[in-house]
TORMISE-73163 format. One line per 5 residues: for each residue x, y, z of C-alpha. Coordinates in Angstrom, 2 decimals, decimal comma, m for minus. Example, Ala and Ser with C-alpha at 12.3 -4.5 7.8 and 13.67 -1.06 7.14 Angstrom:
<nodes>
12,30 m4,50 7,80  13,67 m1,06 7,14
</nodes>
This chain:
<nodes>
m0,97 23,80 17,37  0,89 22,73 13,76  0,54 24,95 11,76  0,60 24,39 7,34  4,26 24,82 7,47
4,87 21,74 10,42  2,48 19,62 8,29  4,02 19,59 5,80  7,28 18,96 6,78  5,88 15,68 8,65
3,44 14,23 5,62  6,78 14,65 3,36  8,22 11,86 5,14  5,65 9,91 4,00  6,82 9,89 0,03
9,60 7,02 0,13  8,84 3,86 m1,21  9,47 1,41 1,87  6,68 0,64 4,06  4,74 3,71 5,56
5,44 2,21 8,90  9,10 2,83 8,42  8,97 6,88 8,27  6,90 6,59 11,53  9,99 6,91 13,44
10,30 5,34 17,32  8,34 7,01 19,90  10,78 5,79 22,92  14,28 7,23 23,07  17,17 4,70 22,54
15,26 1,55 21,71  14,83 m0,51 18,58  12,17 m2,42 20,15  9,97 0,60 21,75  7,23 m0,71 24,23
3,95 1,25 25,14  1,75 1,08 27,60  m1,44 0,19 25,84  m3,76 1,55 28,89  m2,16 4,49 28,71
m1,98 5,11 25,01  m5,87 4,23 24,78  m6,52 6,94 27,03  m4,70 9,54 24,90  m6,56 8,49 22,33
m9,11 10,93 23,47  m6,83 13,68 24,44  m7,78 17,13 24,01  m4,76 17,76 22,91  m3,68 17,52 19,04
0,07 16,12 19,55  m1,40 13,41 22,41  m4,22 11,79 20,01  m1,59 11,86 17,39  1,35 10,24 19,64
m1,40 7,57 20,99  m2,45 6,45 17,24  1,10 6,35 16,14  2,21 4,15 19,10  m0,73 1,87 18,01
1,28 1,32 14,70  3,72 m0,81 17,14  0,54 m2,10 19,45  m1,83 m4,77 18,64  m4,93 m4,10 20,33
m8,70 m4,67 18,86  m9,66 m1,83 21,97  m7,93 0,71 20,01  m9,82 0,11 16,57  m13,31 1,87 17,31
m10,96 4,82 19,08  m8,61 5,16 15,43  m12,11 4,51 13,43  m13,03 7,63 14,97  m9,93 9,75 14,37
m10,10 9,26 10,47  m12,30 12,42 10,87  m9,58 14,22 13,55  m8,96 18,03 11,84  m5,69 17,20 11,88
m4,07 15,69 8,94  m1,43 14,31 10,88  m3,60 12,60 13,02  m5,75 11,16 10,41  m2,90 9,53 8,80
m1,54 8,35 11,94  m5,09 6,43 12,62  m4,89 4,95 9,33  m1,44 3,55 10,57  m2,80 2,34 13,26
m5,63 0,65 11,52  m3,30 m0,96 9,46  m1,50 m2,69 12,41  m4,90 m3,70 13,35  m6,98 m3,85 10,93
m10,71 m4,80 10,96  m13,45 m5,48 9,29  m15,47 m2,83 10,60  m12,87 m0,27 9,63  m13,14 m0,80 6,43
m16,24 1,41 5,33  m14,75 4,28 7,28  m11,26 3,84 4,95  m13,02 3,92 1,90  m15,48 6,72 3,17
m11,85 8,62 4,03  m10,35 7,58 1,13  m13,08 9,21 m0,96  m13,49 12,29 0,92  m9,71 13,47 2,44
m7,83 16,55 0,82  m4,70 15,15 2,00  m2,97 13,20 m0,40  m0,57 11,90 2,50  m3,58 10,62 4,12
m5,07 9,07 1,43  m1,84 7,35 0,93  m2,24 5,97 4,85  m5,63 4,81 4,41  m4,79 2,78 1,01
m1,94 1,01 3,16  m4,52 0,07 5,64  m7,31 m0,95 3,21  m4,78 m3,33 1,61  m3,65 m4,75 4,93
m7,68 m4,82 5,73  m7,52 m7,90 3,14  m11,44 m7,33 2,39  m12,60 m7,93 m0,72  m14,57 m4,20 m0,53
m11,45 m2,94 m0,99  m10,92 m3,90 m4,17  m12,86 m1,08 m6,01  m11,61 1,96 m4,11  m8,09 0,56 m4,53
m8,44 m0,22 m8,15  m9,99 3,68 m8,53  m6,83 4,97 m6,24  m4,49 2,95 m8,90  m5,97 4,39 m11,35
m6,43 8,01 m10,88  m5,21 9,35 m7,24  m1,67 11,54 m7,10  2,05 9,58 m7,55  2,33 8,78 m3,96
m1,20 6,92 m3,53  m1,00 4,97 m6,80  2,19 3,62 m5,80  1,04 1,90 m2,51  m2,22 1,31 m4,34
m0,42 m0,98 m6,10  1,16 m2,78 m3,14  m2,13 m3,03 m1,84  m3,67 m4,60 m4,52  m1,46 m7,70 m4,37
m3,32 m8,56 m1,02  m6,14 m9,46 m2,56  m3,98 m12,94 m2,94  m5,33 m13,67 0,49  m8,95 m12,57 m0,01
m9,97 m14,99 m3,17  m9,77 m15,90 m6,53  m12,23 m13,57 m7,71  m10,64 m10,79 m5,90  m6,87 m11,92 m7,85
m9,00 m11,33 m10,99  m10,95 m8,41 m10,45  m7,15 m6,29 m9,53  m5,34 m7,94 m12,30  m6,93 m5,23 m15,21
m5,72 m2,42 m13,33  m2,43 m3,74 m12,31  m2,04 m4,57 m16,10  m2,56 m1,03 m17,15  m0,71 0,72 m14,70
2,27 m1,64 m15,30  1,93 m0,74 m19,40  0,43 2,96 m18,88  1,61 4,77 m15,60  4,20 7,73 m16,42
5,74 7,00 m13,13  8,49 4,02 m13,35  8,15 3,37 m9,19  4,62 2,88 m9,24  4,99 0,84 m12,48
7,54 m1,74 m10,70  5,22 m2,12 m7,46  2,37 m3,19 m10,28  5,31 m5,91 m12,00  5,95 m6,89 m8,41
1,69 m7,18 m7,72  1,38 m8,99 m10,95  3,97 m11,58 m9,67  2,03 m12,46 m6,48  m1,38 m12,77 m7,84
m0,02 m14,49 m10,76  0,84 m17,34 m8,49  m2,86 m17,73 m7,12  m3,80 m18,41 m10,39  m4,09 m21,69 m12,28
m3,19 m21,35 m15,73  m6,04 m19,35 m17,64  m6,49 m16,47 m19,73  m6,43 m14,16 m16,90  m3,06 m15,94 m16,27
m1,91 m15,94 m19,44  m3,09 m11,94 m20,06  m0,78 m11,37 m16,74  2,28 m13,13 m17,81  2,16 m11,07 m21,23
2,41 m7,96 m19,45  5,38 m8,93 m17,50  6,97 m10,24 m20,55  6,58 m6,58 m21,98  7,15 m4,58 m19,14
10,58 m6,78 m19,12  11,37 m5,96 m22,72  10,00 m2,92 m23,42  10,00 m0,55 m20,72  12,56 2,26 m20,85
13,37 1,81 m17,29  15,91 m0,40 m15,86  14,37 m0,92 m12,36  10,84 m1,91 m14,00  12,33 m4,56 m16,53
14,16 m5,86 m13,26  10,81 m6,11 m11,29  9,17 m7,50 m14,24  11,74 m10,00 m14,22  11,65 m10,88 m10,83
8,16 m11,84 m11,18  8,67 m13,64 m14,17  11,35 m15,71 m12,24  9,32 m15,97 m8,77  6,23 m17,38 m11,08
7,96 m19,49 m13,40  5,95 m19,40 m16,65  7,88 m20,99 m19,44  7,13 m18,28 m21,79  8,67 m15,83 m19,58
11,70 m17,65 m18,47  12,58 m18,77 m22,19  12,51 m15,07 m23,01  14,60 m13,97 m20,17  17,30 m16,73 m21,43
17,09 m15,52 m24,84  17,50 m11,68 m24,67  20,33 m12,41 m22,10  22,29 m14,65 m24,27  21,71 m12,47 m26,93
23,05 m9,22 m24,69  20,18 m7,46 m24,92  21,19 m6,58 m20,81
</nodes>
């Protein structure tokens, strides 16, 4: 039984800004590459017990196996938080199309910010293009720690089509000029960069590379004007490398 105090000393792990995968820690003593028995992990996927359903849905963020989806699909709704977010995990090792009403459906409904921050991970990884709105609304108005992989998420809609690249380029744009949080504003410079290169050379384009070109010389923070630079480079707009020449040569950094 975890009680508030174990939760939360878990779903803090869950903050940094590397991939939510990495704070899931190994579930096999002494290895780097941990194996699992999927049989038996599918079974304790309906365990009674709390800590079993949650150590089965975690060790399904190592396994790929479409058995497990329905089972994790399920477990959105477990009572416990730490379970929840360890389905969404899961989901986003294997994600499906048919898990993706149930994210958004979680997404909408789950008091756990930690959770909500699983589910966007998954949703993104989903690559679906119903994802776009609830991510978009996530970016746009969830807590600090789901608008930053909000973000992230938003730059797979590269591999979902062009109108998805559009459609998550507005908010992406004003996150990037409008977030008060410099993190989440570098993961939008660094989603701006890869859907900026599914684009031919439009207004949508040309809207995109403007941000990045202020973001790189305006923003008070260092790590954001090196992001925005990044993508500037990794793109290759003219516009944007001529100004990164110019304010270098002229010290600026």
């Amino acid at each position: 039984m975890y009680d508030e105090d174990d939760i939360n000393s878990v779903l803090d792990q869950e903050i940094e800004l590397e991939s939510p995968l990495d704070h899931l820690g190994s579930l096999s003593a002494e290895s780097e590459t941990p194996k699992f028995d999927p049989e038996a992990m599918l079974v304790l996927l309906d365990h009674p017990q709390t800590q079993q359903r949650m150590l089965a849905a975690r060790a399904f963020s190592d396994i790929e196996d479409r058995r497990a989806i329905p089972h994790l699909i399920r477990l959105l709704r477990d009572p416990c938080p730490l379970v929840r977010v360890s389905a969404a995990y899961g989901i986003g090792r294997n994600p499906s199309p048919d898990a993706v009403e149930p994210l958004i459906e979680q997404l909408n409904q789950d008091w756990n910010g930690y959770v909500r921050k699983g589910v966007v991970w998954a949703l993104g990884n989903c690559r679906d293009r119903r994802t776009l709105a609830p991510l978009a609304d996530a970016l746009r108005t969830d807590i600090s720690a789901v608008r930053l992989w909000a973000a992230s998420a938003l730059a797979q809609m590269s591999q979902v089509s062009y109108d998805a690249v559009v459609g998550a380029m507005p908010p992406l744009i004003e996150a990037l000029v409008q977030d008060p949080v410099a993190a989440i504003r570098s993961n939008c410079a660094w989603a701006i960069g890869q859907l900026c290169r599914e684009l031919p050379s439009n207004v949508v384009y040309a809207t995109a590379v403007d941000a990045l070109i202020q973001a790189f010389a305006e923003d008070e923070d260092l790590g954001v004007r090196e992001d925005a630079k990044a993508s500037l480079l990794g793109v290759g707009d003219p516009r944007g490398l001529q100004l990164i020449e110019t304010l270098e040569q002229e010290g600026w950094f």
